[in-house]
DRENNU-748462 format. One record per atom (N, C-alpha, C): x, y, z. Coordinates in nm, 2 decimals. Layout:
<nodes>
      px      py      pz
       X       Y       Z
...
</nodes>
This chain:
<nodes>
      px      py      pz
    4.94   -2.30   -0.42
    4.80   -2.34   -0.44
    4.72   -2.33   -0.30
    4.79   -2.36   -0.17
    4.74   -2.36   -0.03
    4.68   -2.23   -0.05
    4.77   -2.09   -0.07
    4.77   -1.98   -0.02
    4.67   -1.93   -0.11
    4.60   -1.96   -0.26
    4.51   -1.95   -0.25
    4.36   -1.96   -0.23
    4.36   -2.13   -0.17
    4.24   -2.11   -0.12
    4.20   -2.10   -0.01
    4.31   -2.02    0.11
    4.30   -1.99    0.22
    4.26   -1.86    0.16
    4.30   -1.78    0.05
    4.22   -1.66    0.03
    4.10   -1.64    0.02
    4.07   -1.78   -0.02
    3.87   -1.79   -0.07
    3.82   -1.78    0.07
    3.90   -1.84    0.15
    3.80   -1.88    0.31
    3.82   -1.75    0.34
    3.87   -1.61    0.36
    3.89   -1.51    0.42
    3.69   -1.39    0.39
    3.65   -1.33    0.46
    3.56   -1.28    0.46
    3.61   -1.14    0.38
    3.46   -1.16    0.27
    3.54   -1.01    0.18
    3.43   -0.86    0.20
    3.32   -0.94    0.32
    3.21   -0.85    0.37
    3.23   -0.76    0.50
    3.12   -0.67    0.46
    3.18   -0.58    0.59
    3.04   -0.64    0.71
    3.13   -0.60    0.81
    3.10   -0.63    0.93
    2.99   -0.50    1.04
    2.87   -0.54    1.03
    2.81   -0.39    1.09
    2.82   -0.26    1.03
    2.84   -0.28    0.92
    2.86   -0.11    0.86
    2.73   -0.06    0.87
    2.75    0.05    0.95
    2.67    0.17    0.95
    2.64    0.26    0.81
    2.56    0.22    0.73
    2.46    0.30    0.64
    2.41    0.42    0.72
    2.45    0.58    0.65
    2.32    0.64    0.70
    2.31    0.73    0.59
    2.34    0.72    0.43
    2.33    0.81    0.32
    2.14    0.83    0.34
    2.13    0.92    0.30
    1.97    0.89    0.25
    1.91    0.79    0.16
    2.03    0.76    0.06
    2.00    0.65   -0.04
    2.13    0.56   -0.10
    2.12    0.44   -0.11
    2.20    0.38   -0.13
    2.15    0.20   -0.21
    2.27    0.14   -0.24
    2.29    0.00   -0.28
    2.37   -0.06   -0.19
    2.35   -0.21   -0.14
    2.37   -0.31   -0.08
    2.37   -0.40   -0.17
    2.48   -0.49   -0.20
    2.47   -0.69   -0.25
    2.58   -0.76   -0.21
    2.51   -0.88   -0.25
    2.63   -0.99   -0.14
    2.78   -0.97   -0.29
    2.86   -1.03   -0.21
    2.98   -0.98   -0.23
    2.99   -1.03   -0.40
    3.07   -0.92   -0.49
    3.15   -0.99   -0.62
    2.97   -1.00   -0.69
    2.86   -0.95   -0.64
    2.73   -0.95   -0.72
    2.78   -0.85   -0.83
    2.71   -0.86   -0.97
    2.63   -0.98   -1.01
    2.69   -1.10   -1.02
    2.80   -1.12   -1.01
    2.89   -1.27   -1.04
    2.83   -1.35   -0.90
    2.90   -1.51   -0.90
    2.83   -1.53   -0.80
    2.91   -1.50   -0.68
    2.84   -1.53   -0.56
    2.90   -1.50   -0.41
    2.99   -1.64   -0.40
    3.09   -1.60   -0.30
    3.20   -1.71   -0.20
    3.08   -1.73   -0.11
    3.13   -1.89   -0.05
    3.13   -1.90    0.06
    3.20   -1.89    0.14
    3.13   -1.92    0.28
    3.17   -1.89    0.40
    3.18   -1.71    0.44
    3.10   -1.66    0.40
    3.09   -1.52    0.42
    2.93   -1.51    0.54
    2.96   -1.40    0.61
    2.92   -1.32    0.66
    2.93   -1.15    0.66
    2.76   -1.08    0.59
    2.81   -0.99    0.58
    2.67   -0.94    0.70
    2.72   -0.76    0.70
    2.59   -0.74    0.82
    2.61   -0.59    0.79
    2.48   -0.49    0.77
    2.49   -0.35    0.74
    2.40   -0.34    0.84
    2.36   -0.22    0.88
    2.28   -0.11    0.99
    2.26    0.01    0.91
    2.11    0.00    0.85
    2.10    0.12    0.78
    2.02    0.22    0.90
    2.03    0.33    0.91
    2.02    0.40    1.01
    1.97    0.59    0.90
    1.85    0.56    0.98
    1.74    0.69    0.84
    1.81    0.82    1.00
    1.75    0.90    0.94
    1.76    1.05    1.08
    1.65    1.03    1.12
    1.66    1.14    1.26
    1.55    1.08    1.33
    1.43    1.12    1.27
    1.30    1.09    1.30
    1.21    1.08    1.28
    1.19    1.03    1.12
    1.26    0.95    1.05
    1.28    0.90    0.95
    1.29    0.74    0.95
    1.24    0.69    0.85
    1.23    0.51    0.83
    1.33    0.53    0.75
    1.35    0.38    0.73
    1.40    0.29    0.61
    1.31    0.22    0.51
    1.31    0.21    0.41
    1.25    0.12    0.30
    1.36    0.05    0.25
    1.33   -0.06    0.21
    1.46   -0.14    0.16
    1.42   -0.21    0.08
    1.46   -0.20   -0.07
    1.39   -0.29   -0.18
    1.46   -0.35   -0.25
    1.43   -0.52   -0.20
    1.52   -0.63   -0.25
    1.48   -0.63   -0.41
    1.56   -0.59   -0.47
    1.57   -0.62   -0.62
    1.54   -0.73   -0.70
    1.69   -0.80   -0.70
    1.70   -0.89   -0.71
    1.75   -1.03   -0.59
    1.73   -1.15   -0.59
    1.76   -1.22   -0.53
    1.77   -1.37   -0.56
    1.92   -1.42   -0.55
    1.91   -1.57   -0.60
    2.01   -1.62   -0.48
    1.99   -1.72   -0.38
    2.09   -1.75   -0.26
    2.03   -1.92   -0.27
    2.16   -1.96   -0.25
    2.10   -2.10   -0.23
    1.99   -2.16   -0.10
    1.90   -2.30   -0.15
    1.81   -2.31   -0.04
    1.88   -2.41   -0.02
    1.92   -2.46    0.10
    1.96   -2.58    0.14
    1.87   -2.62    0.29
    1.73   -2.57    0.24
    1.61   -2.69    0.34
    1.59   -2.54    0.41
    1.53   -2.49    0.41
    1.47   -2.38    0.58
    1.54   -2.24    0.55
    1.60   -2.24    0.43
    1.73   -2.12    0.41
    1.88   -2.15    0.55
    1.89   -2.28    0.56
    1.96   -2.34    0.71
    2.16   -2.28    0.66
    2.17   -2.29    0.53
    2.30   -2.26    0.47
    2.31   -2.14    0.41
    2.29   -2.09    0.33
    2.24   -1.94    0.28
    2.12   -1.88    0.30
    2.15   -1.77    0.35
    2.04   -1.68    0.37
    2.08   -1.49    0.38
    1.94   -1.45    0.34
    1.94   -1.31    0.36
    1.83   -1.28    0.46
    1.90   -1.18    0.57
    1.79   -1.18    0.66
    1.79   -1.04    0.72
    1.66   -0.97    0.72
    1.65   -0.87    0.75
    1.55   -0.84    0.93
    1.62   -0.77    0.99
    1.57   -0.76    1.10
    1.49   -0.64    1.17
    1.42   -0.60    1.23
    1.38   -0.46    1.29
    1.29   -0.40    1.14
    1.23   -0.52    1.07
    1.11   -0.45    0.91
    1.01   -0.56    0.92
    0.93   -0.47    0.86
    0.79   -0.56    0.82
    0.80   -0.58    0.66
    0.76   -0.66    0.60
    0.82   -0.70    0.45
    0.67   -0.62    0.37
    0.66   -0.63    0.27
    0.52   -0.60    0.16
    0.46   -0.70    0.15
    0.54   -0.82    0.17
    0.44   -0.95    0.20
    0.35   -1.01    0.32
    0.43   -0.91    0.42
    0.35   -0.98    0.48
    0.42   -0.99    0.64
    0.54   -1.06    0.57
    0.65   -1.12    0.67
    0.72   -1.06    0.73
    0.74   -1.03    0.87
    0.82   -0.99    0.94
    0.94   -1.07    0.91
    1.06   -1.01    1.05
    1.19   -1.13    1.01
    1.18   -1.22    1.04
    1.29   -1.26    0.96
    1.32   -1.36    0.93
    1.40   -1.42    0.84
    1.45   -1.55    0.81
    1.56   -1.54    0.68
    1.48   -1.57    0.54
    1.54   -1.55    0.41
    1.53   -1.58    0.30
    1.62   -1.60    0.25
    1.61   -1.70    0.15
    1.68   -1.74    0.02
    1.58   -1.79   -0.08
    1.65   -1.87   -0.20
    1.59   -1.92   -0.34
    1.60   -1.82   -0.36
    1.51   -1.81   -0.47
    1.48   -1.69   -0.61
    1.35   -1.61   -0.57
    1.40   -1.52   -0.56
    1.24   -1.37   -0.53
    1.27   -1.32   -0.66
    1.13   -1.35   -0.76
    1.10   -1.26   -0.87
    1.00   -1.18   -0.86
    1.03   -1.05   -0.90
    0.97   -0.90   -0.88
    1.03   -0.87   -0.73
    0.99   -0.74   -0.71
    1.04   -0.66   -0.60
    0.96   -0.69   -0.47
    1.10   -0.70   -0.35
    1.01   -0.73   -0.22
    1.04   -0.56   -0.13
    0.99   -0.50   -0.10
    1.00   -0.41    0.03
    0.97   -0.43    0.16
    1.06   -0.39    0.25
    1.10   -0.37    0.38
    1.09   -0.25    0.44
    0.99   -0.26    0.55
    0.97   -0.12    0.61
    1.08   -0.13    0.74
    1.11   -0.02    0.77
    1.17    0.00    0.94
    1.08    0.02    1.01
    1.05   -0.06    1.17
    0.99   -0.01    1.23
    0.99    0.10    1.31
    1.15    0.08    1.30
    1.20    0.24    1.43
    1.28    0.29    1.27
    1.42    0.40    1.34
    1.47    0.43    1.24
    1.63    0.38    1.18
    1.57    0.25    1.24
    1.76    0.16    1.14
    1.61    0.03    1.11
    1.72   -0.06    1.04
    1.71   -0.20    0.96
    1.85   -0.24    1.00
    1.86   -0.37    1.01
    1.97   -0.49    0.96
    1.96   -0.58    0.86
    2.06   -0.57    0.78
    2.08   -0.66    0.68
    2.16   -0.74    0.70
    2.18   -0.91    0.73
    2.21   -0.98    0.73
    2.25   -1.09    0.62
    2.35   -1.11    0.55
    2.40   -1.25    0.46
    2.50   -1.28    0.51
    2.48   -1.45    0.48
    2.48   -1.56    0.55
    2.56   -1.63    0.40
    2.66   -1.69    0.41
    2.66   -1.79    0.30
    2.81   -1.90    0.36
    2.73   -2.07    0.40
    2.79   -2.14    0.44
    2.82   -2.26    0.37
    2.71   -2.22    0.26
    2.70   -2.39    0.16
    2.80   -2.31    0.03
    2.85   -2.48   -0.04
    2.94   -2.46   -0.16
    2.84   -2.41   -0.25
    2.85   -2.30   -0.31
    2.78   -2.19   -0.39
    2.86   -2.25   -0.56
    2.79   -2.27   -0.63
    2.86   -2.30   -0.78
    2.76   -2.22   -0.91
    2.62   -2.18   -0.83
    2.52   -2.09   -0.98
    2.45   -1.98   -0.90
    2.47   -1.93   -0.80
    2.37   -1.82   -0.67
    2.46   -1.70   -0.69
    2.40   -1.57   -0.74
    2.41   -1.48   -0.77
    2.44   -1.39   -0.64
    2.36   -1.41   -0.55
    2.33   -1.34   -0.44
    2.18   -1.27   -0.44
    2.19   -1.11   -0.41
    2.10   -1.01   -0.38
    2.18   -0.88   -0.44
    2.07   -0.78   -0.49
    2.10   -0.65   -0.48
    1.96   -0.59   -0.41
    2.02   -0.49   -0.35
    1.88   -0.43   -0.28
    1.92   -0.27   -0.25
    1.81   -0.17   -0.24
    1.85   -0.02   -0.25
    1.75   -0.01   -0.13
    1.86    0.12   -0.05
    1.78    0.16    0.04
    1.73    0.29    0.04
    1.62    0.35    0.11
    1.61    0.47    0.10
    1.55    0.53    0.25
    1.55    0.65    0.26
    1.51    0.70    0.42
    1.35    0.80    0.35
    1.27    0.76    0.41
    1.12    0.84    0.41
    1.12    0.87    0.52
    0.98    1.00    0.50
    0.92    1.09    0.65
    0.87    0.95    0.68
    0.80    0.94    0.82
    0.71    0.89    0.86
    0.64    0.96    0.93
    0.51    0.93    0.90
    0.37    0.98    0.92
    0.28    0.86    0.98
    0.25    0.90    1.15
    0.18    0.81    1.22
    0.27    0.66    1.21
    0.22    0.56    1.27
    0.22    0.39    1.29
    0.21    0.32    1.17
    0.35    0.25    1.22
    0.32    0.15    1.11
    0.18    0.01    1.11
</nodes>
């Protein structure tokens, strides 16, 4: 019984992966079922040059535990369709959020340190566009 819940605490995310398909899927781990804790995962989507990233959070359900302080999804180096630069998220995002690059990568960051028992995670697709002039 030890040896399996020393399996649950082992990380089943990848670490910095370099994205550079033109188009792809990203979700936290074992999605749509729900996520383990104690994970850390972290992608680097990286467009060719002269090319962005768009990155469109799908879906999303991560626990809030006060400030997103225990679970979170965080994207870095984008400006959001809302508004929001980075920063972390969690709870529930219904309908679709997009994520611009400002140069030509993004980071995706999940976070999950709280006991998780109904949180789905995220699924989110990326894609590489021309860019034309300033964001």
């Amino acid at each position: 019984m030890l040896a399996l819940i020393e399996l649950f605490r082992l990380s089943v995310c990848p670490n910095l992966t370099t994205l550079n398909d033109t188009s792809g899927v990203i979700t936290s781990p074992f999605y749509p079922r729900r996520y383990p804790s104690n994970q850390r995962c972290s992608w680097q989507i990286t467009a060719s040059k002269g090319k962005r990233v768009v990155l469109v959070i799908e879906y999303m359900s991560i626990k809030n535990c006060g400030g997103c302080s225990c679970d979170y999804l965080e994207i870095e180096y984008g400006l959001s369709s809302d508004g929001v630069s980075a920063g972390r998220r969690c709870g529930y995002k219904y309908g679709r959020l997009a994520y611009f690059s400002l140069r030509e990568s993004l980071k995706v960051l999940f976070v999950s340190n709280g006991n998780n028992r109904w949180y789905r995670g995220f699924r989110a697709t990326y894609t590489q566009v021309n860019h034309t002039g300033e964001l």
